[in-house]
C-alpha positions, -999 to 999 in steps of 0.1 A, spaced: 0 0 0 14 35 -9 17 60 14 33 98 20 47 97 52 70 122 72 96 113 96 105 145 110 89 187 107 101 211 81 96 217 40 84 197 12 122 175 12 109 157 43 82 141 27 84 102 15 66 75 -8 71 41 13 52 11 8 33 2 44 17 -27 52 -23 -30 50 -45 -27 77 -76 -48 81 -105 -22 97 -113 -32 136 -143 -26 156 -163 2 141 -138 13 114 -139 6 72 -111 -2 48 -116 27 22 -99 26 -14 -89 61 -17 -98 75 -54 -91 113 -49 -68 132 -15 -74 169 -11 -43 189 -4 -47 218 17 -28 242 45 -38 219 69 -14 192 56 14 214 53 7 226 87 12 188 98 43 187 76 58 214 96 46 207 127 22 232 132 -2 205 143 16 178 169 15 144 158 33 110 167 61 104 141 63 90 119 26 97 105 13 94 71 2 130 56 -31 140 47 -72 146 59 -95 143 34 -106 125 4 -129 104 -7 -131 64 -23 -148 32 -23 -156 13 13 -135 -24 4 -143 -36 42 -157 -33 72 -153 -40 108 -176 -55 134 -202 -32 150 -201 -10 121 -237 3 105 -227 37 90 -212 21 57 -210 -9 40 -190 -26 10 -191 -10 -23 -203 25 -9 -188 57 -26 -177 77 9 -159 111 13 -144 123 47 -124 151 67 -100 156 95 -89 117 96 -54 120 89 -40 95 66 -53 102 35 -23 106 15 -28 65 5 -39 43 -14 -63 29 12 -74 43 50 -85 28 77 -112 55 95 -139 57 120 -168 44 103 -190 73 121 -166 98 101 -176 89 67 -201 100 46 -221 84 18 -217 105 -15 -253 112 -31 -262 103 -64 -250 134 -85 -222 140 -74 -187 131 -89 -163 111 -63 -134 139 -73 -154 170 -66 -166 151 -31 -127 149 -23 -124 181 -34 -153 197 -14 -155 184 18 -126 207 42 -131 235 17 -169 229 17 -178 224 52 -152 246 62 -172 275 44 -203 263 56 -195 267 93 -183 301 85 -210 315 67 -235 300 90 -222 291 126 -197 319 133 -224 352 136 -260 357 116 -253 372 82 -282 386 63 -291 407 33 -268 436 25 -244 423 50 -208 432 38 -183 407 42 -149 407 32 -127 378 27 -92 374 18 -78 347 -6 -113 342 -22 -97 325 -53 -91 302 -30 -100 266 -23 -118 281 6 -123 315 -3 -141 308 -37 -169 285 -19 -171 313 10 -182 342 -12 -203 315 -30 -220 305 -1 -224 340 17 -240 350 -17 -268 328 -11 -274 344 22 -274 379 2 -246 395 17 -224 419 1 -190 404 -12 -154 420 -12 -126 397 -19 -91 397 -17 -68 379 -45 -30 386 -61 -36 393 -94 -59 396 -124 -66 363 -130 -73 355 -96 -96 383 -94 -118 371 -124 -122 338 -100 -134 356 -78 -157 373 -92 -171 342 -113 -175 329 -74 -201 357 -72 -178 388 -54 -197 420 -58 -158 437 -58 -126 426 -60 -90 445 -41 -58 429 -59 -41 440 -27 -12 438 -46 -19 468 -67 -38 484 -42 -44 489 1 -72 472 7 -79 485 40 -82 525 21 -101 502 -4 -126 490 19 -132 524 33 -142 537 -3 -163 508 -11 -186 507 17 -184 546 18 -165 543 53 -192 520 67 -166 493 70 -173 457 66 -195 437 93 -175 403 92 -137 400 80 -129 361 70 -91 363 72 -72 328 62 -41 346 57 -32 361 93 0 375 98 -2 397 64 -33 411 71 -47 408 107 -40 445 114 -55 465 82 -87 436 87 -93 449 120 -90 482 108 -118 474 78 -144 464 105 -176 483 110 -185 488 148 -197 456 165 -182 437 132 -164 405 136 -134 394 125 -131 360 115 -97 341 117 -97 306 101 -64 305 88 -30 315 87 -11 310 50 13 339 57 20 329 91 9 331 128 -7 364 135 8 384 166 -19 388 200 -48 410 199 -49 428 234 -87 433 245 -80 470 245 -77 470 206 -112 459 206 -127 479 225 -127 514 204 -152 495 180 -164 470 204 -149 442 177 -155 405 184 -126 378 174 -126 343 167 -102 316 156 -128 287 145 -115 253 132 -134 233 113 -136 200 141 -155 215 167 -182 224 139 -182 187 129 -178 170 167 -206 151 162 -219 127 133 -254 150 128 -234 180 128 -210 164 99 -242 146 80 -262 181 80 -230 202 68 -220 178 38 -258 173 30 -260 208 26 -232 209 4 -237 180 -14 -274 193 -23 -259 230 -32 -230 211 -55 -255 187 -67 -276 212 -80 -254 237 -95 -260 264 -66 -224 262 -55 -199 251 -83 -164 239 -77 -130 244 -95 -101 223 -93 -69 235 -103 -50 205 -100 -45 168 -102 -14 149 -92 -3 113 -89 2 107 -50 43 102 -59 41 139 -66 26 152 -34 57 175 -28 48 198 -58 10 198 -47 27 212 -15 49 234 -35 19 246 -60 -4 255 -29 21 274 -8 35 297 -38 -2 307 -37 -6 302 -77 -32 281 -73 -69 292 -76 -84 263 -67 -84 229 -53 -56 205 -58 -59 166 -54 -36 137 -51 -49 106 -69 -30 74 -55 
């Protein structure tokens, strides 16, 4: 069975194919053929040890395949099913062994790839635009990286509350993503400030709810393009860990901060079954459409790495063992 594994923290070099052993599934667990990986920032944040892990651990949280076996006790699943998961860690295979209770049946109409490629993006957004604060009609909302695996589902989603969209992306072709994702207006920060920006566009209103992914880059001028009472959402951190926010600094707008991640919105198997249906049913159906910018053979996993933390992607990237 092949396998991207890690033996130590640090860049893309540290990353290795091996051949490991296959596991039969135990009580309440399924074998799963993995057809499609997603790569995202939470892998490389296990590669460098962001997140704490026993070494050596095979890289990896989400994907999706076909159920070969399962355990005793287990009623979720069975044989032959078509299943996507998140945050089980070991996806960068050619089969997993995971908690049956953490897998989720793919619906008819829907494409095993794009479930791979939807479900931390996917239900990542969908905690954000509907478990974090209310957002409602006219609502602005800005969010950085929204060419982004994240980012582009976001705006999507936040759209079909009816809030006002204002992305962030890098450059012209990132910003025409964006704005096929449904942004009302799009800051290529790199041409111009966006916190001046935001001040323009909502005629120095401000925005209500910052999603900011990319933290240490842009933590201060986001808390600076809040409204009063807005909230600034922290979900991320591509360009780094952002520096402390003393209480004080809140207080002149009475701002709110939070740092959500996506496994407390998906503790429980209802929780996970209602986010994904939801999902599912928008991908399904056309409401929220999905763009993946990327395939790779698992052997190539370093320049998936590579690809999404040079930020050129605009999109989701798989691995496909």
């Amino acid at each position: 069975m092949k396998a991207v594994r890690i033996y130590e923290y640090g860049g893309v070099d540290v990353m290795r194919m091996e051949e490991a052993k296959p596991v039969l599934p135990g009580r309440g667990e399924a074998l799963v053929r993995v057809e499609a990986a997603g790569v995202s920032f939470g892998d490389i944040y296990h590669r460098r040890g962001l997140y704490a892990f026993e070494l050596p651990s095979t890289l990896g949280h989400e994907g999706a395949g076909i159920v070969e076996a399962v355990g005793p006790d287990v009623r979720e699943v069975k044989t032959g099913d078509k299943v996507a998961w998140t945050c089980v860690w070991g996806s960068y295979a050619a089969h997993l062994v995971a908690p049956a209770e953490r897998l989720v049946i793919i619906p008819e109409g829907v494409e095993v790839r794009d479930a791979a490629a939807v479900m931390t993006h996917g239900l990542t957004a969908h905690a954000l635009a509907h478990s974090i604060c209310s957002i409602g009609a006219g609502d602005v909302c800005l969010v950085h990286a929204a060419a982004g695996g994240t980012g582009r589902l976001l705006c999507q989603m936040l759209k079909l509350l009816g809030a006002k969209v204002i992305g962030t992306v890098s450059n012209d072709f990132k910003a025409q993503v964006a704005r096929a994702a449904g942004a009302d207006e799009v800051i290529i920060y790199t041409k111009n400030d966006f916190a001046k920006e935001i001040v323009r566009l909502t005629a120095g209103k401000g925005a209500r709810v910052v999603f900011d992914s990319v933290g240490k880059d842009t933590i201060e001028k986001s808390m600076q393009c809040l409204a009063p009472r807005g909230h600034l959402v922290l979900y991320g951190q591509s360009s780094g860990a952002p520096p402390s926010i003393h209480p004080d600094a809140l207080r002149e707008k009475s701002l709110s901060v939070t740092r959500p991640v996506l496994p407390h919105y998906i503790a429980s198997r209802e929780e996970l079954l209602f986010r994904a249906g939801e999902v599912f049913h928008w991908l399904a159906s056309g409401a929220v459409r999905l763009r993946i910018d990327a395939t790779y053979p698992l052997e190539k996993a370093a320049a998936a790495h590579t690809l999404l933390e040079c930020r050129k992607s605009a999109g989701k990237i798989l691995l496909l063992p």
